[in-house]
C-alpha positions, 0 to 999 in steps of 0.5 A: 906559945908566943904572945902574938900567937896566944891574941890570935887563938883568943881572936879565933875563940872570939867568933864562937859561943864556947858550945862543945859542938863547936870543938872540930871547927875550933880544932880545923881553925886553929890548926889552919892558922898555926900548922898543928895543935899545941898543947897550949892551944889545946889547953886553951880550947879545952877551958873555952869549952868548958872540957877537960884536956884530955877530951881536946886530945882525943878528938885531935887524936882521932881523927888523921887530918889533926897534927899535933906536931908542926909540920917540916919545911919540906912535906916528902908524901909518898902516893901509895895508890894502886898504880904506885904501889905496883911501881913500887912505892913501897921500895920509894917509902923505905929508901926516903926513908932510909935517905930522910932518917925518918919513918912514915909520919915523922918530922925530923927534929929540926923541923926541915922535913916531915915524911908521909903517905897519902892514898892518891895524887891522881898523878897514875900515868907518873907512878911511883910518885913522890911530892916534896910540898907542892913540887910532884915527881913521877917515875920514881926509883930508889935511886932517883929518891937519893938524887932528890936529897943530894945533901943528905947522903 
C-alpha cells in the first residue's frame, strides 16, 4: 500500500470510535474508496478494532458485495435473470468465457478485465444481456460476444 493510500485509510479510520460494530461500515468505505480490500487495509482495520486478521477476512469473505481483489478495467457482467437465462445466457457466460480466458468472478492478471454475473439488469426486452462497465448490450449470441473483443480472438 502506497503511502498516499495508507493517509487515506488512516483518514477514513479517523471518523470511527474503533467499536467492532463498526467493521462492515469500515469494510463498505474502505472498499468504496480503494475498489477492493487489501490485505494491508485488512490488517489495518483488523489492529484499529482491536481483532484479529482472520476476523476481518471472514467478514469480507462473507458477504458477496466485498472484493478482496481489485476489480479490472473493464467489468464484462452477464445477466442471468429469468429472460436471459432462457435466451441463453448460459451459452453467452461460456463463450465470454472462452473469449476473456476468464471464468466467473475472475480478473485477469493484468487488471484489464474482471467477468461476472449478476441476477437482473432489468434490460428483459434485450435478453441475453451482457454489460462491459456501464455500456448494456442486448440480443447477445455467442458470436456477437466474440465481436465485442475483436482484440482478444
Amino acid at each position: 500500500m502506497e503511502k498516499r493510500e495508507e493517509r487515506l485509510l488512516r483518514e477514513i479510520l479517523s471518523f470511527y470510535k474503533g467499536q467492532q460494530g463498526e467493521l462492515i461500515p469500515i469494510l463498505l468505505q474502505v472498499q468504496a474508496n480503494f475498489g477492493y480490500l487489501s490485505e494491508k487495509a485488512r490488517k489495518l482495520i483488523a489492529r484499529f478494532l482491536s481483532i484479529t486478521e482472520g476476523q476481518v477476512y471472514s467478514i469480507a469473505s462473507f458477504y458477496s458485495q466485498f472484493r478482496l481483489v481489485p476489480l479490472g478495467k473493464k467489468r464484462v457482467t452477464i445477466c442471468r435473470g429469468t429472460a436471459c437465462h432462457i435466451r441463453g445466457a448460459p451459452r453467452i457466460l461460456e463463450a465470454t468465457e472462452k473469449v476473456l480466458g476468464l471464468k466467473e468472478g475472475e480478473t485477469s492478471s493484468d487488471l484489464e478485465y474482471t467477468l461476472e454475473t449478476v441476477a437482473c439488469f432489468g434490460c428483459c426486452a434485450l435478453a441475453p444481456c451482457i454489460r462491459i462497465n456501464k455500456n448494456v448490450h442486448g440480443e447477445m449470441t455467442p458470436e456477437k460476444v466474440k465481436e465485442l473483443f475483436p482484440h482478444l480472438k
